[in-house]
SEFIKE-151762 format. One record per residue (C-alpha): chain; residue number from 0; residue in one letter; z, y, x. Coordinates in steps of 0.001 Angstrom, whole numbers. Example, Ala and Ser with C-alpha at 12.3 -4.5 7.8 and 13.67 -1.06 7.14 Angstrom:
BEGIN
- A;0;A;7800;-4500;12300 $
- A;1;S;7140;-1060;13670 $
***
This chain:
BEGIN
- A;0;X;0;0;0 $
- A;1;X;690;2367;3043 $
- A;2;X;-2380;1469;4479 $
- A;3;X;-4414;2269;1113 $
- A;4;X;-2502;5792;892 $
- A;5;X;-3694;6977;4760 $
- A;6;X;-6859;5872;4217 $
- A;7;X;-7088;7652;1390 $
- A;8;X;-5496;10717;2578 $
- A;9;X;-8245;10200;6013 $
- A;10;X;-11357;10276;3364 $
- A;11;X;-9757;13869;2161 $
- A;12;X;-9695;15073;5154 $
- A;13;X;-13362;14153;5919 $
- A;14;X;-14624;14770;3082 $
- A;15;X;-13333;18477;3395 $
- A;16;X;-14361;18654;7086 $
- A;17;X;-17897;18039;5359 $
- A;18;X;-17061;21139;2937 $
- A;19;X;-16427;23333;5869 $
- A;20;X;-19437;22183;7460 $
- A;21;X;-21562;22525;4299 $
- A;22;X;-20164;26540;4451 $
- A;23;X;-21022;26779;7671 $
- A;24;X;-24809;25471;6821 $
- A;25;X;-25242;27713;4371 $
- A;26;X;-23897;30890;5762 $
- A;27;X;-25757;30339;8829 $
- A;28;X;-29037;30592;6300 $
- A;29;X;-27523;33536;4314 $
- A;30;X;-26047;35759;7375 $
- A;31;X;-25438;39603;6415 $
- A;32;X;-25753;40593;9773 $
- A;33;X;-28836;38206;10118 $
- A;34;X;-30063;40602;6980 $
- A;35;X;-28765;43739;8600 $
- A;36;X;-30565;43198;11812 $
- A;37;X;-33638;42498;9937 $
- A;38;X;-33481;45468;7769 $
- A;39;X;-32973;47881;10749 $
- A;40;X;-35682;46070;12823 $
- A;41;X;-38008;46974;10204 $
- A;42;X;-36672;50811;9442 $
- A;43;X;-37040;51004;13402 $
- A;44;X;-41299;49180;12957 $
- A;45;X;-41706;51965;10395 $
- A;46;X;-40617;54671;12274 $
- A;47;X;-42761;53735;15298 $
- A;48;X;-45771;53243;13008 $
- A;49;X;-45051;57014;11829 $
- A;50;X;-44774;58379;15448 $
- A;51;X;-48103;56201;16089 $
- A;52;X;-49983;57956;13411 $
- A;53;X;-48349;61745;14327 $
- A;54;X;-49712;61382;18162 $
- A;55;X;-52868;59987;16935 $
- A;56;X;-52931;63553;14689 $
- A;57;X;-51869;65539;17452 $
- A;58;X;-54403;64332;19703 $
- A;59;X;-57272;65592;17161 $
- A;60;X;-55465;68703;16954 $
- A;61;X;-55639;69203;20716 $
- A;62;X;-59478;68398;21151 $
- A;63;X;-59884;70960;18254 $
- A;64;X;-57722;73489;20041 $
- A;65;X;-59707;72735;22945 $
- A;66;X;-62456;73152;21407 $
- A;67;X;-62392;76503;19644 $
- A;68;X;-60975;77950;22791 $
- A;69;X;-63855;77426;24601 $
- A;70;X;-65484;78435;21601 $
- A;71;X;-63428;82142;22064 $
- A;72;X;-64424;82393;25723 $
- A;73;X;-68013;81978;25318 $
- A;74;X;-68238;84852;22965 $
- A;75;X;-66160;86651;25077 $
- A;76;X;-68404;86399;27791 $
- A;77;X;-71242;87418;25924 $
- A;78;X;-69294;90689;24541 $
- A;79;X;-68380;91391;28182 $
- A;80;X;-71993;91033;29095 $
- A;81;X;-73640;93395;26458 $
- A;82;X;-70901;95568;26899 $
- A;83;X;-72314;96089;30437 $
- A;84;X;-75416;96597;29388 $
- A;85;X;-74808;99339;27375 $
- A;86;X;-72731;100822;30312 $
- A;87;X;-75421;100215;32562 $
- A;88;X;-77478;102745;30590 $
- A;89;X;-80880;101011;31414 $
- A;90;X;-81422;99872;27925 $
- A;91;X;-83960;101941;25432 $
- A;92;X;-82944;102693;21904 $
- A;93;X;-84948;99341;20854 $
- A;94;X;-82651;97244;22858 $
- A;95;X;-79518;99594;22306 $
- A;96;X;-79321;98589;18941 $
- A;97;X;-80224;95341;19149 $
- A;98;X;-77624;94994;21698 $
- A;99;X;-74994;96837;19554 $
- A;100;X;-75806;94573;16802 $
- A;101;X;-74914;91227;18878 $
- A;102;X;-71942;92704;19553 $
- A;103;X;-70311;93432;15766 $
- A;104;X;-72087;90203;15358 $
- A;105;X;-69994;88663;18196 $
- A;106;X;-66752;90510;17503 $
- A;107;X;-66924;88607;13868 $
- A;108;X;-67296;85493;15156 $
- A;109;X;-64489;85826;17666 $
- A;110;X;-61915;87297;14972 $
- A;111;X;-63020;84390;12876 $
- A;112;X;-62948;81632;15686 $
- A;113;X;-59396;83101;17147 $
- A;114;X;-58108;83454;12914 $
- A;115;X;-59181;79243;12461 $
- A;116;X;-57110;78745;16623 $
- A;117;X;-54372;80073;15348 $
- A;118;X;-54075;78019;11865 $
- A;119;X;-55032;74887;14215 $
- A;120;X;-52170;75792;16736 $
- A;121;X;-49640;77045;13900 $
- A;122;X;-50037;73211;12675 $
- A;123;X;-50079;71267;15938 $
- A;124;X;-46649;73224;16034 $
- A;125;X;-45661;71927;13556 $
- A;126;X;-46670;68403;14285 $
- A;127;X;-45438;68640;17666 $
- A;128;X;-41785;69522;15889 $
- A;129;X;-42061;66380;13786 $
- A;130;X;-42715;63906;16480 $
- A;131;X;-39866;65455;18510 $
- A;132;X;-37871;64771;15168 $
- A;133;X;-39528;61002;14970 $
- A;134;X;-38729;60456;18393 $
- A;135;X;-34891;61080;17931 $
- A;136;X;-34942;59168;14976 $
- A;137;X;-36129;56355;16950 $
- A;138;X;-33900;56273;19649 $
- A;139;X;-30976;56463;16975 $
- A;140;X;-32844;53301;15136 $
- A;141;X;-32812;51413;18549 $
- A;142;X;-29062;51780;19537 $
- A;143;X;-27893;50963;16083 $
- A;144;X;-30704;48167;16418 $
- A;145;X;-28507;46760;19572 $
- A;146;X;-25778;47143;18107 $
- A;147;X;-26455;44820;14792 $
- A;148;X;-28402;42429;17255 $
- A;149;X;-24952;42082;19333 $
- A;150;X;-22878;41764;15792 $
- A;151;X;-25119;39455;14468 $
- A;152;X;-25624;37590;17740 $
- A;153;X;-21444;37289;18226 $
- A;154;X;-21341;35872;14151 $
- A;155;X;-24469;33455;15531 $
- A;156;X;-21381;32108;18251 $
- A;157;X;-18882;31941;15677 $
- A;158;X;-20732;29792;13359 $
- A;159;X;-21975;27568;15966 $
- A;160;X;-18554;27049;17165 $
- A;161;X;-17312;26041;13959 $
- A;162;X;-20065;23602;13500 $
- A;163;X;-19655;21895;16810 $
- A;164;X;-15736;22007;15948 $
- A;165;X;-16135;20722;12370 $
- A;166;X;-18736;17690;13680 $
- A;167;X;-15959;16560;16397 $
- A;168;X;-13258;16717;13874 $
- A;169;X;-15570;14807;11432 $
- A;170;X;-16196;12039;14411 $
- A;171;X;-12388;12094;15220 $
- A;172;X;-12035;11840;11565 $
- A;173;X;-14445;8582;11311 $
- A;174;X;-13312;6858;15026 $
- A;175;X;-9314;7125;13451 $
- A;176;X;-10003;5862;10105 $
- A;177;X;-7183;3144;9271 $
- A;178;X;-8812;-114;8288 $
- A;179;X;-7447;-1890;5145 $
- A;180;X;-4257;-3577;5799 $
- A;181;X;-4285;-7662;5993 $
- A;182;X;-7263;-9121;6889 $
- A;183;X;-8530;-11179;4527 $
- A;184;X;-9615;-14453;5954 $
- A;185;X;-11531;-17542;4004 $
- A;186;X;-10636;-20930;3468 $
- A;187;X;-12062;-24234;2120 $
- A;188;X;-9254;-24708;-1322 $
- A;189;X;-7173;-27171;-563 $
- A;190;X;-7997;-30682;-2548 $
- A;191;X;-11627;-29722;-1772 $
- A;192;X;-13384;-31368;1931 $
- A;193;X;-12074;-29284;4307 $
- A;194;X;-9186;-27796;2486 $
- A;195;X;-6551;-26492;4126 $
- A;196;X;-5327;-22763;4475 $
- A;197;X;-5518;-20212;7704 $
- A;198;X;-1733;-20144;8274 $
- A;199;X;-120;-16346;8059 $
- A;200;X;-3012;-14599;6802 $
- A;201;X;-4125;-14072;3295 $
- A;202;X;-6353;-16351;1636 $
- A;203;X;-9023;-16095;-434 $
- A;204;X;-10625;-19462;-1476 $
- A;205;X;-13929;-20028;-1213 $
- A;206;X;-15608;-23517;-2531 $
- A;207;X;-17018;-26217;471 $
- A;208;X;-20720;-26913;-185 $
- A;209;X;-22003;-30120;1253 $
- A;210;X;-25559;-30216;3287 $
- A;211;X;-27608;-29474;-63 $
- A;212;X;-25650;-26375;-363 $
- A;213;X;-23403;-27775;-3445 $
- A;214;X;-20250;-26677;-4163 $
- A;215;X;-17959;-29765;-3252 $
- A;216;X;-16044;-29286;-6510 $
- A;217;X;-19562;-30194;-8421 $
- A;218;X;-19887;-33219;-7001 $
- A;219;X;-17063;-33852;-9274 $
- A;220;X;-18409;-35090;-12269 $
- A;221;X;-16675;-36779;-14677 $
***
């Protein structure tokens, strides 16, 4: 009876060892800093495909700056050119006016070229302060992104600590497991060929079949 109560008390105790290691299983697929790493892994892709997209903006900005600059200095040349002319005072009246004409004609086209380099500038400003802005978002994203990779890596440990601690107590658990008290040995019942009991152990009778595989007790007929 002692026997049957430990062993049943041993099968508790591994079958909640197999509880704890069920929790363990299913936490390890359901880990909130597992989730927390992912979410701020993804905030921190997002933010890098932003800044991506800005310096691919700011780029085109800067070839257009470029561009209309060079724009600006090739009328000015030509203004600074006619303007010598007409100081030179070799022209004739013909070529005085035509010459006067190319420059209003040049002055507009500078105030308009220097009017559409200023917009461009005013918003490659303006990008410029948003990628400054991305790129201290971004190195905010990545040291909170270490720091939920180290918490979730340290719960990682922890979990695989209590499964390798719940599988040895689980094999302890198996290796002691009492076996049931009084071996139970068989025997040929006595009055039957063979009979005769295994003295000091239990006995549980079993019938002696001859070479056809009879039980001896059929051969017993009346």
């Amino acid at each position: 009876m002692k026997a049957e109560v430990v062993q049943q008390l041993s099968l508790l105790e591994l079958a909640s060892v197999d509880a704890e290691l069920g929790r363990v299983a299913h936490r390890a697929t359901h880990l909130a800093e597992q989730e927390r790493f992912e979410a701020v892994q993804a905030e921190h892709r997002e933010a890098n495909d932003r800044l991506a997209v800005l310096s691919i903006a700011l780029e085109d900005l800067d070839g257009q700056v470029n561009k209309f600059e060079s724009e600006v200095d090739a009328v000015r040349q030509r203004e600074d050119r006619d303007r010598s002319l007409l100081a030179g005072g070799n022209t004739d009246p013909k070529q005085l006016v035509e010459l006067q004409h190319e420059l209003e004609t040049l002055e507009r086209r500078q105030a308009s070229l220097e009017d559409s380099l200023l917009e461009i500038m005013e918003r490659r400003e303006q990008m410029q302060n948003e990628q400054a802005s991305q790129l201290s978002h971004i190195d905010e994203l990545q040291s909170e992104l270490s720091n939920v990779q180290a918490t979730r890596d340290g719960a990682l440990v922890e979990l695989d600590q209590a499964k390798h601690r719940g599988v040895a107590a689980r094999s302890a658990g198996l290796v002691a497991r009492p076996r049931p008290s009084g071996d139970v040995r068989t025997a040929a019942c006595p009055g039957w060929p063979g009979g005769g009991a295994v003295a000091g152990a239990p006995v549980r009778c079993v019938p002696h079949r001859d070479r056809q595989g009879r039980a001896g007790a059929d051969r017993r007929r009346p």
